[in-house]
C-alpha positions in Angstrom: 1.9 37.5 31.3 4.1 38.6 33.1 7.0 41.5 32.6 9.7 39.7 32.8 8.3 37.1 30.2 7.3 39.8 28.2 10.7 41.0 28.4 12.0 38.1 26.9 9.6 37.4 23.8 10.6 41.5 22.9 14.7 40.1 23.0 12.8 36.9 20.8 13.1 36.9 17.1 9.7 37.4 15.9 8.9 34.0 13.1 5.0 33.7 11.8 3.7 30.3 10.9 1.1 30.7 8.3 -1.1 27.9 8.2 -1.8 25.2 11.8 -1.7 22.0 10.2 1.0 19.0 11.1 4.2 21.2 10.3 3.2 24.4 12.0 1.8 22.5 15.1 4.4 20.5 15.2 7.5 23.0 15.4 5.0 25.0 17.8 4.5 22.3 20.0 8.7 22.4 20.7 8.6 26.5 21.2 10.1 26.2 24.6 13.5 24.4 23.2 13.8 27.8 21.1 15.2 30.7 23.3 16.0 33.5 20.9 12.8 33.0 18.7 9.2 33.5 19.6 6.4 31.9 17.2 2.9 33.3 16.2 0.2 31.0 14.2 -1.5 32.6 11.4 -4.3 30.1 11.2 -7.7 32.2 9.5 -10.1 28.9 11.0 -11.8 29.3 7.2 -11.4 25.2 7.0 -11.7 22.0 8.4 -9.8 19.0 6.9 -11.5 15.4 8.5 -9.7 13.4 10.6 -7.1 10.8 9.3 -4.6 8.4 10.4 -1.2 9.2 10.0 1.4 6.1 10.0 5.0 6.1 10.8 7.8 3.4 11.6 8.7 4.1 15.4 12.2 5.7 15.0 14.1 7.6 18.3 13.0 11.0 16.6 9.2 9.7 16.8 8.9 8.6 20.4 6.5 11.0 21.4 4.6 10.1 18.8 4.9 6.5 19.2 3.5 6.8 22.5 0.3 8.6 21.4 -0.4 5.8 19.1 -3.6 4.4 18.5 -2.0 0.7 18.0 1.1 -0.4 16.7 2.0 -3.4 14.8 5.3 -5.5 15.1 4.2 -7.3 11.9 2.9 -6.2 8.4 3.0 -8.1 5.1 3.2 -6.9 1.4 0.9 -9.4 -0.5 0.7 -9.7 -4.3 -1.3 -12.2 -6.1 1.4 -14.6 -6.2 3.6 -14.1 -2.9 2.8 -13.3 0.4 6.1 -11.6 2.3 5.6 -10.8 5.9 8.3 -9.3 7.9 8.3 -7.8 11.4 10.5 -5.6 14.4 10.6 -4.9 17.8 12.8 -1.9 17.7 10.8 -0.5 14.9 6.6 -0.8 14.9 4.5 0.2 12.3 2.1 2.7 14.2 -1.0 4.7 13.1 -1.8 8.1 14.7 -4.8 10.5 14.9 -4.7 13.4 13.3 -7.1 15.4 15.7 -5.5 13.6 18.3 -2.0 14.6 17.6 -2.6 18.3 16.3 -4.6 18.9 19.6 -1.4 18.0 21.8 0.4 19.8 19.9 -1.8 23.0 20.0 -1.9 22.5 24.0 2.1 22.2 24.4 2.2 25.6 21.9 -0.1 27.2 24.0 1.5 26.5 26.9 5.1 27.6 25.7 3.4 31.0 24.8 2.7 30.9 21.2 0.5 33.2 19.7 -2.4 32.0 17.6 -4.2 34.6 15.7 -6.8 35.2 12.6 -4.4 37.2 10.0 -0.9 38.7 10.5 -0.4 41.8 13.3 1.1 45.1 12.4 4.2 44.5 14.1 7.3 44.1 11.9 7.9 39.8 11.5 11.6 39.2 10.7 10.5 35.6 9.4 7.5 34.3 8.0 7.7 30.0 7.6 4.6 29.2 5.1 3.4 25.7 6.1 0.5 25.3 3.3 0.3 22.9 0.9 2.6 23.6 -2.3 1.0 23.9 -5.4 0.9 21.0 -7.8 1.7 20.5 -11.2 -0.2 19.0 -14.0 0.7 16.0 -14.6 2.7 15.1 -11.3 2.9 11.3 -9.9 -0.2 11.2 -7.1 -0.8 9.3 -4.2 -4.5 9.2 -4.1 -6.8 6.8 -1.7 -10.2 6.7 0.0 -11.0 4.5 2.6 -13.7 4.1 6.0 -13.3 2.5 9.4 -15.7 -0.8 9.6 -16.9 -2.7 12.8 -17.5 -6.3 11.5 -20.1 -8.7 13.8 -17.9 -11.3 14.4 -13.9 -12.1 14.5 -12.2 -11.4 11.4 -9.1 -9.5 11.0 -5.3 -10.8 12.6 -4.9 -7.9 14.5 -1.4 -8.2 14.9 -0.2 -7.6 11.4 -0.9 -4.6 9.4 -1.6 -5.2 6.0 0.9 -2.2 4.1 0.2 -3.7 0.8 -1.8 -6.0 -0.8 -2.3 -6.2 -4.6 -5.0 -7.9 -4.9 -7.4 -5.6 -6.8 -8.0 -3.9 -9.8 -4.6 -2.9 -11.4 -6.8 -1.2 -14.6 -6.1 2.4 -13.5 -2.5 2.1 -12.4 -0.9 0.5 -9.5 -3.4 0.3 -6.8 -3.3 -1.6 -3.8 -5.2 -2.0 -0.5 -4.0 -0.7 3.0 -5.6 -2.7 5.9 -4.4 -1.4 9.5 -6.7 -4.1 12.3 -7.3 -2.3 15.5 -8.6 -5.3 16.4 -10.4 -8.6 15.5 -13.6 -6.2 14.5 -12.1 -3.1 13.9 -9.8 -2.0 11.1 -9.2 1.1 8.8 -9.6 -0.2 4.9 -8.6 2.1 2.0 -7.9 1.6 -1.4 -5.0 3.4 -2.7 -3.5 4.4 -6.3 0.0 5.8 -7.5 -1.1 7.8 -10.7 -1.0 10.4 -12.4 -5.0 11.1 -12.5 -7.7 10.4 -9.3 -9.7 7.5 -10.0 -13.9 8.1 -9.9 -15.1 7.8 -6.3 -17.5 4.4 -7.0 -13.8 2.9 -7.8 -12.1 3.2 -4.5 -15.5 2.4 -3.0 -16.0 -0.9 -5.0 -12.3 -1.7 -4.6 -12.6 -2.0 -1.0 -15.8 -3.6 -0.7 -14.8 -6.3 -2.9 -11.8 -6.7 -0.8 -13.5 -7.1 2.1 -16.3 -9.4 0.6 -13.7 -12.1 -1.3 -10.5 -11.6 0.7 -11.5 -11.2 4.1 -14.9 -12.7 4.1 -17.4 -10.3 5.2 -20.1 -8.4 3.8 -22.4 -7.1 6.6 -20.4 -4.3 8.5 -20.9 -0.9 9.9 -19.1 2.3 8.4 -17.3 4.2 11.7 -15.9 6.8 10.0 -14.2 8.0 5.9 -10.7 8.9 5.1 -9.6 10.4 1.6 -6.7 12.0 0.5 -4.1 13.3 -2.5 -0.6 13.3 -1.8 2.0 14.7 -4.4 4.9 12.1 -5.4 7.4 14.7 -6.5 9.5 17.5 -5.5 7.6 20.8 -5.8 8.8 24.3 -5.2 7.2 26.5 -2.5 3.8 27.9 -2.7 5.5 31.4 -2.4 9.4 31.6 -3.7 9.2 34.4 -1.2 8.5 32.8 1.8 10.5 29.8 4.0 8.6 26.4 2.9 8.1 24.1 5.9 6.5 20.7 6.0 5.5 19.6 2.9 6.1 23.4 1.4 9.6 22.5 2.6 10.1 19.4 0.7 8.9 16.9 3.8 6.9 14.5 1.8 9.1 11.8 0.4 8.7 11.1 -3.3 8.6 7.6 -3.7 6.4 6.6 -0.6 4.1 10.2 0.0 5.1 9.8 3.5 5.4 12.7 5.6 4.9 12.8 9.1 7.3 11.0 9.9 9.8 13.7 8.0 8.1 16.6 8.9 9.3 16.1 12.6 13.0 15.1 11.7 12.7 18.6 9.5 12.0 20.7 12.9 14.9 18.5 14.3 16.5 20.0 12.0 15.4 23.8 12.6 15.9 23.0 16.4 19.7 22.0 15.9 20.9 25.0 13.5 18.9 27.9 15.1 21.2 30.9 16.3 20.7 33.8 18.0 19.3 36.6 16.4 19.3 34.6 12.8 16.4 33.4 11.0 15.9 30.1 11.1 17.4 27.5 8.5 14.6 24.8 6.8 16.3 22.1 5.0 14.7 19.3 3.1 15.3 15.7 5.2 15.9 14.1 2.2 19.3 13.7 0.8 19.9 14.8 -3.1 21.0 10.9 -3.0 17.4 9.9 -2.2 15.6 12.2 -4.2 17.0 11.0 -7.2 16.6 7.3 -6.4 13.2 8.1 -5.8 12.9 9.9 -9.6 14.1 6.6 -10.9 11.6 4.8 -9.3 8.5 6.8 -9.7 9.5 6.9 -14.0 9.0 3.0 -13.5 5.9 3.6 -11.7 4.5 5.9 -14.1 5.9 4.0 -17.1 5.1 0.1 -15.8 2.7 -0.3 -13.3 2.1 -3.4 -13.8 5.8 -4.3 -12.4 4.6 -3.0 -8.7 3.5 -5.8 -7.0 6.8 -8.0 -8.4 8.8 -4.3 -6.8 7.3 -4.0 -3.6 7.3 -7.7 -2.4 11.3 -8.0 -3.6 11.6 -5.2 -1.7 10.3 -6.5 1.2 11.5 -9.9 0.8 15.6 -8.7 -0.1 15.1 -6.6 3.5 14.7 -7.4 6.9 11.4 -6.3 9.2 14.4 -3.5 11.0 15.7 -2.3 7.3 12.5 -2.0 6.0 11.5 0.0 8.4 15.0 2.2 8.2 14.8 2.8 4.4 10.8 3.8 4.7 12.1 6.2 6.8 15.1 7.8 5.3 17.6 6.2 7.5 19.5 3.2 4.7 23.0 3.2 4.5 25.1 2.2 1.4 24.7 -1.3 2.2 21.1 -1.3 2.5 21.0 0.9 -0.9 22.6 -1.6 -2.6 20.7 -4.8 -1.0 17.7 -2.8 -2.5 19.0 -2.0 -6.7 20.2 -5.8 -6.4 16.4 -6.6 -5.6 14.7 -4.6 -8.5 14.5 -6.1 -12.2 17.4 -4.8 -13.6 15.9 -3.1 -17.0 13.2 -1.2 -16.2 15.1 0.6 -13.9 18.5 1.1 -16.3 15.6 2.4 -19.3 14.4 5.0 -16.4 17.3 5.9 -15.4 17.9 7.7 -19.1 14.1 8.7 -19.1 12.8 12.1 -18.2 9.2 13.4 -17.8 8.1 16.5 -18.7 8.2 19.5 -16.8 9.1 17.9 -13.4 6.2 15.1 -13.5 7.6 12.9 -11.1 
């Protein structure tokens, strides 16, 4: 390094990012668009989370990412066992991205900016710490929990130009509980079998979920297992892991209630950072949701929790009231009034009114 540079860093607030995962590699990954702050990774290496897919609706803050997708789909349905609504945009693709793939990138643009990546915390005095791990949960909290593989199939049998966000057609016994179905292509797609509840399922359930999906819906039983996915995602606003630190990512209130998306908020969040940093200030880490949204989303999840049985009738008015571009927008924090309203005029009326009134114990959902 040279002096001049490390000139500059010494002028640089000093900010620690404890933690590498999406968040932290993520605002990294943009160091060089911060000039008065200088970023360190605090990442101790003592774990390795398995790769993933992460999916997104392709949105201007997202174009990076959209380019580094795997695939991206112009059409997706919602299916329940009675309708079949299928919707689709140019302007806005469904896309799926690696994990690995995209935390790598990121760790090579950080890198290359300068960051610092290092085992525990230096000596030096930090003037802001941002933690990036996961918050913890609650007892009782809404879940988005799911376990899926890749398959390679023998012969032609997925449409690989419509992602399947949503289809009902399972076992509703255990909450609502749909399958996710993203083709790669004809032979090729990631399966998983996903619940919204309040309790993980037994691992033989998501595993028999998905292979009597792929047995009776789309017609296959001899295929190879590429690779497993599994996850829990927390449907509800949590407070930091540490009231004493910044939260950032989904410490920082990323994740969005009513969907358990995140990746897609997490990098309008450093947007965010990037647009309100000032000189010799620490930096400010707002939630991207609106107070508006989150408690929409409350509503919603107390039907959830309450009547999971109404789901599929939800979901597929939902997608049927919008079209392929304001699906896409509202998934993604972007509806307006209109579109808000196009959506309460879609949902049955008194579930909703009887949740609105209805409040779960200490912050469930």
């Amino acid at each position: 390094m040279s002096d001049e540079a490390s000139n500059d860093m010494a002028k640089q607030m000093a900010v620690d990012c404890l933690g590498a995962g999406c968040a932290s590699l993520s605002l990294a990954a943009r160091a060089s668009e911060f000039t008065d702050h200088h970023f360190t990774i605090i990442d101790p290496e003592t774990h390795k989370a398995d790769d993933h897919i992460w999916g997104f609706w392709a949105m201007p803050w997202l174009r990076e990412a959209s380019d580094g997708a795997r695939k991206q789909w112009f059409k997706w349905r919602i299916i329940s066992p009675d309708r079949m609504i299928e919707r689709s945009s140019q302007d806005h693709p469904y896309s799926a991205i690696h994990r690995y793939e995209w935390l790598e990138k990121c760790r090579q643009k950080a890198l290359a900016a300068g960051v610092n990546f290092q085992p525990e915390p230096a000596s030096k005095q930090v003037l802001q710490i941002l933690d990036s791990r996961p918050p913890s949960m609650k007892d009782g909290v809404m879940l988005q929990h799911f376990s899926g593989y890749e398959i390679t199939a023998d012969r032609d049998v997925f449409d690989s130009t419509t992602a399947i966000l949503m289809d009902f057609r399972c076992d509703q016994s255990r909450g609502m509980h749909f399958i996710y179905c993203l083709p790669f292509s004809a032979r090729n797609a990631l399966v998983e079998s996903t619940l919204f509840s309040p309790e993980l399922a037994p691992e033989p359930f998501y595993d028999s979920a998905i292979r009597r999906y792929l047995k009776e819906i789309i017609g296959i039983d001899d295929y190879r297992i590429t690779r497993r996915e599994k996850g829990v995602i927390p449907m509800a606003t949590l407070p930091p892991r540490d009231p004493n630190l910044t939260g950032i990512g989904a410490n920082g209130g990323a994740i969005r209630p009513s969907s358990g998306y995140a990746f897609s908020f997490i990098q309008k969040q450093i947007d965010q950072i990037i647009a309100s940093a000032k000189p010799g200030q620490p930096l400010t880490v707002k939630t991207p949701h609106s107070r508006f949204e989150l408690f929409m989303d409350g509503i919603f999840l107390r039907v959830i929790r309450h009547h999971p049985e109404l789901a599929p009738q939800i979901f597929t008015a939902m997608a049927d009231r919008l079209t392929g571009d304001e699906f896409a927008l509202f998934l993604s924090g972007e509806a307006g009034a209109r579109l808000w309203t196009k959506l309460v005029l879609a949902m049955p009326k008194w579930p909703f009114i009887c949740a609105l009134f209805q409040s779960d114990k200490a912050g469930k959902s």
